[in-house]
C-alpha positions as CSV (number, residue, x, y, z in Angstrom):
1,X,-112.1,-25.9,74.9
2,X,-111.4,-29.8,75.0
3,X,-112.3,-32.3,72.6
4,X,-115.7,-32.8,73.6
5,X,-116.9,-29.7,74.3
6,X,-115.8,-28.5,70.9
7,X,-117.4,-31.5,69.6
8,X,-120.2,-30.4,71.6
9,X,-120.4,-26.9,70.6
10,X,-120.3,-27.8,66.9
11,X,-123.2,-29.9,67.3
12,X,-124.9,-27.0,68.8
13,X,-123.8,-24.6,66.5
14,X,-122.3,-22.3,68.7
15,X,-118.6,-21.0,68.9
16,X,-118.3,-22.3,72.1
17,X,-119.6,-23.9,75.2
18,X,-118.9,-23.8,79.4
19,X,-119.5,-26.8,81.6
20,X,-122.7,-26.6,83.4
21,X,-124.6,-25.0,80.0
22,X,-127.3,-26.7,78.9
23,X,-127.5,-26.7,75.1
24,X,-129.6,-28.2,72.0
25,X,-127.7,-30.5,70.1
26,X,-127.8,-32.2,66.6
27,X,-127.7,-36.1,67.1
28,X,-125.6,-38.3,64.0
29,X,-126.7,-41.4,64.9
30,X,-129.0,-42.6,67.7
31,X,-129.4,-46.2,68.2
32,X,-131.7,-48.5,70.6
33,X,-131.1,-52.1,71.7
34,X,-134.0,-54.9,72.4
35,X,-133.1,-53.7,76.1
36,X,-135.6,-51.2,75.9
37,X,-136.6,-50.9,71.5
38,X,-140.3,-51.9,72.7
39,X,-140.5,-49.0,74.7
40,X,-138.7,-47.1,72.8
41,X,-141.8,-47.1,70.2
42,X,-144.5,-47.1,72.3
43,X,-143.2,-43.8,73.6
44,X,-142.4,-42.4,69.9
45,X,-145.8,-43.9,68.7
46,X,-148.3,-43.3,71.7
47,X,-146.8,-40.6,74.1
48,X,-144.7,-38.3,71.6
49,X,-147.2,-39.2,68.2
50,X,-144.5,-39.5,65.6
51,X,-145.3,-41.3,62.8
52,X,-142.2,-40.8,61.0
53,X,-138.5,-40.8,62.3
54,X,-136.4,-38.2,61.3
55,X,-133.7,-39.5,59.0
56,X,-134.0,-43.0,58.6
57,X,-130.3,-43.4,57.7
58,X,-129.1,-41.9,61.0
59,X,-131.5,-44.6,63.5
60,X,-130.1,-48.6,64.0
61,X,-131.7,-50.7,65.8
62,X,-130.1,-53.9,67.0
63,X,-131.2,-57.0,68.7
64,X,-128.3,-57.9,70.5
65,X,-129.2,-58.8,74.2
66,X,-131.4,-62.2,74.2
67,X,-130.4,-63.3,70.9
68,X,-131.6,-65.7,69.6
69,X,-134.7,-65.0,71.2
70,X,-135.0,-66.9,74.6
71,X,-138.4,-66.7,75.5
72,X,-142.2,-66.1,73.4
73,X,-142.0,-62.2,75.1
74,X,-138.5,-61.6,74.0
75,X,-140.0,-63.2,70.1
76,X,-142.5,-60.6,70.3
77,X,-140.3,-57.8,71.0
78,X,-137.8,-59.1,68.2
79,X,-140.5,-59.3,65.9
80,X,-141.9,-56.2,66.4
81,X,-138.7,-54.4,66.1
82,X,-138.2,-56.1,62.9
83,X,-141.9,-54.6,62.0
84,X,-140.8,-51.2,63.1
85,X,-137.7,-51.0,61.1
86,X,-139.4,-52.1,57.8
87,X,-141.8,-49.4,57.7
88,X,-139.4,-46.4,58.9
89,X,-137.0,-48.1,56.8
90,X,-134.2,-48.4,59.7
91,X,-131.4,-50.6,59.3
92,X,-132.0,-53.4,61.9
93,X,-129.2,-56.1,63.2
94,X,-130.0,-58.9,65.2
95,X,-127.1,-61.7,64.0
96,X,-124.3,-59.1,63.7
97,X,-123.3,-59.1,67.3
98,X,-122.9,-56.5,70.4
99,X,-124.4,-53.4,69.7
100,X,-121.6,-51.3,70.2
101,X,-119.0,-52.8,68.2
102,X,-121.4,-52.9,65.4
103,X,-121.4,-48.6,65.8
104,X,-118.0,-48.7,66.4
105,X,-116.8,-51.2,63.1
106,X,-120.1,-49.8,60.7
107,X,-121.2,-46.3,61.9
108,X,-119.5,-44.0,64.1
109,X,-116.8,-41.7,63.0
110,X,-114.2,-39.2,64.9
111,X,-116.2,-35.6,66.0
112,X,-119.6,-36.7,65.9
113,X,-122.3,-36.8,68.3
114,X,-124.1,-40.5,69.7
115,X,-126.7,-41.5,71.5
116,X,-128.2,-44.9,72.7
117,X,-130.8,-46.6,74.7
118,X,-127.6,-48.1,76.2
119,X,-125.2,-46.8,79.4
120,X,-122.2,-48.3,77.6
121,X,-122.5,-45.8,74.9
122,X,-119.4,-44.2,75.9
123,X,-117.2,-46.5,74.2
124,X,-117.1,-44.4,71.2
125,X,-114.8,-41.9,72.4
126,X,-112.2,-45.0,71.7
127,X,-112.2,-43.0,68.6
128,X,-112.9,-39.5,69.5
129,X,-116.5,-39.2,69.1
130,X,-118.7,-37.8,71.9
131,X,-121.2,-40.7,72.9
132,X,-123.3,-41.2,75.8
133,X,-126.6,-43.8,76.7
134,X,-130.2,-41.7,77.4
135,X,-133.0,-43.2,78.8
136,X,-136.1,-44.5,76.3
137,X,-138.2,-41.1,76.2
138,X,-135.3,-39.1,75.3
139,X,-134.0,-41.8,72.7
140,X,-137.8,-41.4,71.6
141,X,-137.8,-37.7,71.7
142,X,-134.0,-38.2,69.1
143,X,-135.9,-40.7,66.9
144,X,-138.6,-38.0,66.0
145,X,-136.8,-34.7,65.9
146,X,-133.3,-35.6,65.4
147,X,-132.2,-33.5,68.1
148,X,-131.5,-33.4,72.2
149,X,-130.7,-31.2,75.4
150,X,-127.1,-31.6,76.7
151,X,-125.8,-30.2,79.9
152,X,-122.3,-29.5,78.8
153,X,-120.2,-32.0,81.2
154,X,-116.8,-31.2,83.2
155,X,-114.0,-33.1,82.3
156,X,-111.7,-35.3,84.2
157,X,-108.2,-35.7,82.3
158,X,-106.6,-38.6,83.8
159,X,-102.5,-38.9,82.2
160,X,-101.7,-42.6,81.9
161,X,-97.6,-42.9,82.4
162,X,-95.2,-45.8,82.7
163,X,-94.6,-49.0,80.8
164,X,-97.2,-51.9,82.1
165,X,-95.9,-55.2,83.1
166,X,-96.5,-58.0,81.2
167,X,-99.9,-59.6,81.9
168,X,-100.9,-56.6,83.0
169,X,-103.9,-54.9,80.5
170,X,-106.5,-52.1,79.7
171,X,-109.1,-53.7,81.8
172,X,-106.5,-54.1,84.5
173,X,-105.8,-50.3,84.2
174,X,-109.6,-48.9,83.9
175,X,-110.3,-51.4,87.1
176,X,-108.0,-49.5,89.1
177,X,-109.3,-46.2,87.9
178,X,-112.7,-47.1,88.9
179,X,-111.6,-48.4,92.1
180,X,-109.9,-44.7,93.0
181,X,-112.7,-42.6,91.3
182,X,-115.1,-45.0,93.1
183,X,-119.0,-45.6,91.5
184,X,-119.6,-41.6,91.4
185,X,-116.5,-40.1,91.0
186,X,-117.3,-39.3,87.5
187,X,-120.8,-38.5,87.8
188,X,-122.2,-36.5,84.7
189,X,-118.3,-36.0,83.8
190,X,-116.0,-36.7,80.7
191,X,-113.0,-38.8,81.5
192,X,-110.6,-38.1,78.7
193,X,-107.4,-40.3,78.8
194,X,-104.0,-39.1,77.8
195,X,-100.3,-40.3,78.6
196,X,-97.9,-42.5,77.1
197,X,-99.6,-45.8,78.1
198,X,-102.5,-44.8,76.0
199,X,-100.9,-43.6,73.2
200,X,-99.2,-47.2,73.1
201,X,-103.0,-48.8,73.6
202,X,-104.4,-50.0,70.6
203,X,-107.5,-48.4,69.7
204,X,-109.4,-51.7,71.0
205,X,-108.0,-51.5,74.2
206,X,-109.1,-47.8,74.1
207,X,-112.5,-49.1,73.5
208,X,-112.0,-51.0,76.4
209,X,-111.3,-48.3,78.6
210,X,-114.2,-45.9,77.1
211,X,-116.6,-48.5,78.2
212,X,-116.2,-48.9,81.6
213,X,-116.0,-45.3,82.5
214,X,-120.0,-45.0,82.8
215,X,-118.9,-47.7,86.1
216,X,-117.6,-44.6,87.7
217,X,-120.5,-42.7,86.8
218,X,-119.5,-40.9,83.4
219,X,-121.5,-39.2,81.0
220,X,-118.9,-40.1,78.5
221,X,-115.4,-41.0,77.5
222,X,-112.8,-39.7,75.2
223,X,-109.2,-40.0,73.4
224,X,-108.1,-37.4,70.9
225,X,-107.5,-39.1,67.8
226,X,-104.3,-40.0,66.7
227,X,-102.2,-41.2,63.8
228,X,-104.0,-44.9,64.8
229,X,-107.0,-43.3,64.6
230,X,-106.3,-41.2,61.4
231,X,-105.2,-44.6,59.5
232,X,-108.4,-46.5,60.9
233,X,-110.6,-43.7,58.8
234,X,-108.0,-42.7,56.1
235,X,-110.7,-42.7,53.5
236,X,-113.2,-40.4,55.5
237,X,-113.6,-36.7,55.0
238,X,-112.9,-36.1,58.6
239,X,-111.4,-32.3,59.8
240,X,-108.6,-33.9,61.6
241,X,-107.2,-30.0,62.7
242,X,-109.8,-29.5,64.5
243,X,-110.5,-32.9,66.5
244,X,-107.6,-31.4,69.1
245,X,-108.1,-30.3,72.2
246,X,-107.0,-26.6,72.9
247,X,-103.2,-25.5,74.5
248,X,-105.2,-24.1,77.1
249,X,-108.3,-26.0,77.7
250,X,-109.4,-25.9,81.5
251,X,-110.5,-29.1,83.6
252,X,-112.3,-30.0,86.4
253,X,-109.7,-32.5,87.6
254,X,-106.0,-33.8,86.3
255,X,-104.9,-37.3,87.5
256,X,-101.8,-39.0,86.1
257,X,-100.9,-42.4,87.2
258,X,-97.6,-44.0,86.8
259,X,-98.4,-47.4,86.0
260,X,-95.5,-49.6,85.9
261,X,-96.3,-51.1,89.0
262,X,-99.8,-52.3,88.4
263,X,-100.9,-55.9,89.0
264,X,-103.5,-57.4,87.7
265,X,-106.7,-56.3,89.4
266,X,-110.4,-58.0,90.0
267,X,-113.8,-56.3,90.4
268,X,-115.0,-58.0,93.1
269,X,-118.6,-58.6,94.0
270,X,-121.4,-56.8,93.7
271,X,-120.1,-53.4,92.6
272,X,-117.8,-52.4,89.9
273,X,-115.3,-50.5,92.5
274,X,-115.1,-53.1,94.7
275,X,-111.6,-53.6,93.2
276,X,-108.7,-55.7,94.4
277,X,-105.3,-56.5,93.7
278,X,-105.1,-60.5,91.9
279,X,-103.0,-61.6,95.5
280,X,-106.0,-61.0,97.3
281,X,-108.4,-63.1,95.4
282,X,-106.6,-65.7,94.1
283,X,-107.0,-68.8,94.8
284,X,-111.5,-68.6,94.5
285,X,-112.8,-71.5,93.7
286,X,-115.1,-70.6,90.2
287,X,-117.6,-72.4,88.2
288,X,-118.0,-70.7,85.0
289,X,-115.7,-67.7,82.8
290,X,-116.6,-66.1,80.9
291,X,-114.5,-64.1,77.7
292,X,-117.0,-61.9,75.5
293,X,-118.9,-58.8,76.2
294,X,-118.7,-55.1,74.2
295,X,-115.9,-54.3,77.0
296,X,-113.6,-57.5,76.1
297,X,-114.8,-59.7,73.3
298,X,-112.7,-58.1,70.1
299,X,-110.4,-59.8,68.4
300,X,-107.3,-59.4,70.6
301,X,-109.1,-59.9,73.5
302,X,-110.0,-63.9,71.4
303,X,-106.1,-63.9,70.8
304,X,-104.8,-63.4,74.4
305,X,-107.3,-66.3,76.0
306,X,-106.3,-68.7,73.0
307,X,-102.7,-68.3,73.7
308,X,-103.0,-69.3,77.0
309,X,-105.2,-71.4,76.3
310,X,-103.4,-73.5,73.5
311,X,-102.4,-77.0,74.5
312,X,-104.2,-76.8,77.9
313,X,-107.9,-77.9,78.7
314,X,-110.6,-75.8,80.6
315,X,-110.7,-77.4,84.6
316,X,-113.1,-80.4,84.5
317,X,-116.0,-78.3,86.5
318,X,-115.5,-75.0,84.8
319,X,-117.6,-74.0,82.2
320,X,-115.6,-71.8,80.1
321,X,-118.3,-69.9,77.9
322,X,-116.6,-67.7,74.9
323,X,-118.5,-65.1,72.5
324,X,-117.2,-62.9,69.9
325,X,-118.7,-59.4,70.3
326,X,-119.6,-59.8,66.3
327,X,-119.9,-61.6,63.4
328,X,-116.6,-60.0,61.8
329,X,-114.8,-61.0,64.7
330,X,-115.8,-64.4,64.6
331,X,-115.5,-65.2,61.4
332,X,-111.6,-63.9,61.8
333,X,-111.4,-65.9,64.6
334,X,-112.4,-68.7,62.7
335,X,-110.0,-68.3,59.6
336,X,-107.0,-67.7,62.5
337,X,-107.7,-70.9,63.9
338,X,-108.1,-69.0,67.3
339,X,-112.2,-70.8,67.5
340,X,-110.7,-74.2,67.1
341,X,-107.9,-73.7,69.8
342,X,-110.9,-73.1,72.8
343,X,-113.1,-76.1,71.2
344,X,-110.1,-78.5,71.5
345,X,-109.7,-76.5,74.9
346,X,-113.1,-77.2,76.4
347,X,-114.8,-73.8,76.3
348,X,-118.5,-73.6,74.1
349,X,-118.6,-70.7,72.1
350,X,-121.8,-68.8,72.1
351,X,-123.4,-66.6,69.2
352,X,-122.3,-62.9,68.7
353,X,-123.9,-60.7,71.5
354,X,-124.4,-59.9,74.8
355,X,-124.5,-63.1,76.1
356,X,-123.4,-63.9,79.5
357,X,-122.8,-60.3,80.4
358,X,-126.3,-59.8,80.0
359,X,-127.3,-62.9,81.7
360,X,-130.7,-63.3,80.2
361,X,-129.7,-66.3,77.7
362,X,-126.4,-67.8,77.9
363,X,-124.7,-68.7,81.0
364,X,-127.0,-67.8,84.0
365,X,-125.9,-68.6,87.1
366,X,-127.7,-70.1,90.0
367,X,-127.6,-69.8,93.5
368,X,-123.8,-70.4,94.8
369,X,-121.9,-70.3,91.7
370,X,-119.2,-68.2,91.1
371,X,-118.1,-66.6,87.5
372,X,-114.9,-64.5,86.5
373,X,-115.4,-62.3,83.7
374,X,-114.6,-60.2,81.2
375,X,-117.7,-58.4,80.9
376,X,-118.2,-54.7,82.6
377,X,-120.5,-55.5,85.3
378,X,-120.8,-57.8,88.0
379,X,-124.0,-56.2,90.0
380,X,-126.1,-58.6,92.1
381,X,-128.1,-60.7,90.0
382,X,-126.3,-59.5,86.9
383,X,-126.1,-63.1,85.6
384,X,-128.5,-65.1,86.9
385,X,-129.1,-65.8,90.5
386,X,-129.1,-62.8,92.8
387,X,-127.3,-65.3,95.2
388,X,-124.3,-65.6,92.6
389,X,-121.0,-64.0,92.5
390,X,-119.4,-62.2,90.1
391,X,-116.0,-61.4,89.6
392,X,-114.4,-58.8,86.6
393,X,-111.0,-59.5,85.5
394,X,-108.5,-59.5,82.2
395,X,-109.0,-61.9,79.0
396,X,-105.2,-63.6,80.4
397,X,-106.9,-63.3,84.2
398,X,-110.6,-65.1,82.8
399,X,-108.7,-67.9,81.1
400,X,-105.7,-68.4,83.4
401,X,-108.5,-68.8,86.0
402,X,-110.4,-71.5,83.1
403,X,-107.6,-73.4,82.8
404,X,-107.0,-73.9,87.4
405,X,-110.2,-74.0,88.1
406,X,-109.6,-71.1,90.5
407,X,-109.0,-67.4,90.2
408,X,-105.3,-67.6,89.3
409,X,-102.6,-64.7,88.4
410,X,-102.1,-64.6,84.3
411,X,-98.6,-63.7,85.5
412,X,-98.2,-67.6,85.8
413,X,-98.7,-67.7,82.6
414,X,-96.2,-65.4,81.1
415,X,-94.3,-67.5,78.5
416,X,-97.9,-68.4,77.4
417,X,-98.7,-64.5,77.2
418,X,-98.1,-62.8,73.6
């Protein structure tokens, strides 16, 4: 077997599983968003009848997506949440940032089993954890019993070779993926990354890549841990032997890309795979960037854009909006000096979460504008006006286009670029 379905087949007890099976699974941690939470509990209170969850411990709930609250309806959901959570005794978040970089930095750990009220949910197999979003009667269903059906997925192995150029990144890579697999490629599939080029990827930009993968349709993503991986979780009991996929584990599909001739690439509107190369688009007038978002708003992704950004200003009618994807990252942010560098720069810095990705409460675009991001979606309407464009790029590729005014190649930027 691979990595997930032995992770798979562990949770369901069994010595193994096939693609295509559909099994019961144990869930170690299930978490909801204020997305959907509301429903969420209506479903487990009114249409299921729980009146208790079933381990306390194992359920989060996190406001994350219009917070601070940006309207009285989105109050009341935040408040009933908090409600909720008191009486099942369920840790609730809502100032610690994105929801899943809060699972990734507090909860999740190699070989276990996720679910979420969220489609992003993926990103965990950054560090080999099987994770994938549900919609809110199953998340419901988890909250009660503890337990789900899974239809055991294929898996796409996809060998990631070559050395990439500099100002060339993770996002860059994962964009061109999408592009080939297109929107369904990866429909109800694994996409587990290997090669050379991710073993030199930092388990951030692995995160980076996880998340996106549900953009080509994917159930869920993974990377077999490794010694990065080991030293992040050193002090875990974690059975590292057997979180490795088999000598001769079978897939649906092997694709290995050499990618020392990648260029930075753009997600062009309205759909994910509408992917270009940077020559093509450059030169777009924009009005707003944004860097943040669970796909591109860690701590490396801050660095990059303030190293470009140091000693520069944001264009005069750009609106360079900038949001950690948590409080931990902020606050290092803030001790590095990296928060000072885009105020003296321009840029306003938002409050850990969703944000502008979400495009509920910060940013929101109206008819005509145009916005380069590093968020992981850029559908119609995504961020405000449904007659807006969106464009997805690179950290270097959001801020090189800040600081022009205009989508612009990082490359330009190389000496800039650390």
């Amino acid at each position: 077997m691979n990595l997930t379905e032995k992770i798979i087949a562990k949770h369901a007890n069994r010595d193994n599983v096939k693609p295509g099976e559909i099994v019961e699974v144990s869930i170690d941690w299930c978490m909801a968003n204020d997305a959907t939470i509301s429903l969420n509990i209506d479903i487990f209170k009114n249409e299921f009848g729980f009146t208790n969850v079933w381990d306390s411990e194992k359920i989060i709930f996190i406001n994350d997506h219009q917070i601070p609250a940006d309207s009285v309806n989105t109050a009341a959901v935040h408040q009933k949440t908090r409600e909720f959570c008191k009486n099942q005794g369920i840790q609730c978040h809502e100032s610690d940032g994105v929801c899943h970089q809060l699972m990734f930095e507090k909860y999740v750990k190699p070989g276990e089993l996720v679910v979420a009220a969220d489609s992003h949910t993926c990103s965990y197999g950054c560090v080999g954890a099987v994770s994938t979003g549900m919609g809110s009667t199953d998340i419901a269903a988890v909250m009660g019993t503890g337990k789900t059906w899974l239809k055991v997925p294929e898996t796409i192995k996809i060998d990631l070779n070559g050395i990439l150029q500099k100002g060339v990144f993770a996002k860059d890579v994962i964009l061109k993926i999408i592009k080939d697999l297109s929107a369904s490629g990866a429909t109800y599939k694994t996409v587990e990354f290997s090669g050379e080029v991710t073993s030199r990827f930092s388990i951030s930009e692995r995160f980076t890549m996880c998340n996106m993968v549900i953009e080509a349709g994917g159930k869920s993503a993974m990377v077999a841990p490794d010694e990065k991986v080991v030293s992040m979780f050193q002090n875990k009991n974690i059975d590292w032997d057997f979180l490795t996929t088999d000598s001769n584990a079978a897939y649906s599909q092997t694709i290995t890309y050499n990618l020392s001739d990648l260029t930075p690439q753009v997600a062009c509107p309205h759909f994910v795979d509408n992917v270009k190369d940077i020559k093509k688009v450059e030169g777009i007038k924009i009005d707003q960037a944004f860097l943040g978002s669970c796909t591109n708003g860690r701590f490396d992704d801050l660095t990059i854009g303030a190293n470009l950004l140091k000693g520069k200003k944001v264009a005069s009618d750009v609106r360079l909006l900038v949001t950690p994807a948590s409080v931990d990252i902020y606050r290092e942010a803030l001790n590095q000096g990296i928060i000072n560098i885009f105020l003296e720069a321009g840029a306003m810095i938002n409050h850990p979460g969703c944000s502008t990705c979400w495009g509920a409460c910060q940013g929101v675009l109206t008819k005509g504008q145009t916005m380069i991001s590093s968020a992981n979606r850029n559908f119609k309407g995504r961020a405000g006006s449904p007659e807006s464009d969106i464009y997805l790029a690179s950290p270097a590729t959001v801020i090189a286009s800040a600081i022009v005014g205009k989508i612009t190649d990082p490359r330009k930027f190389l000496e800039d670029i650390k």
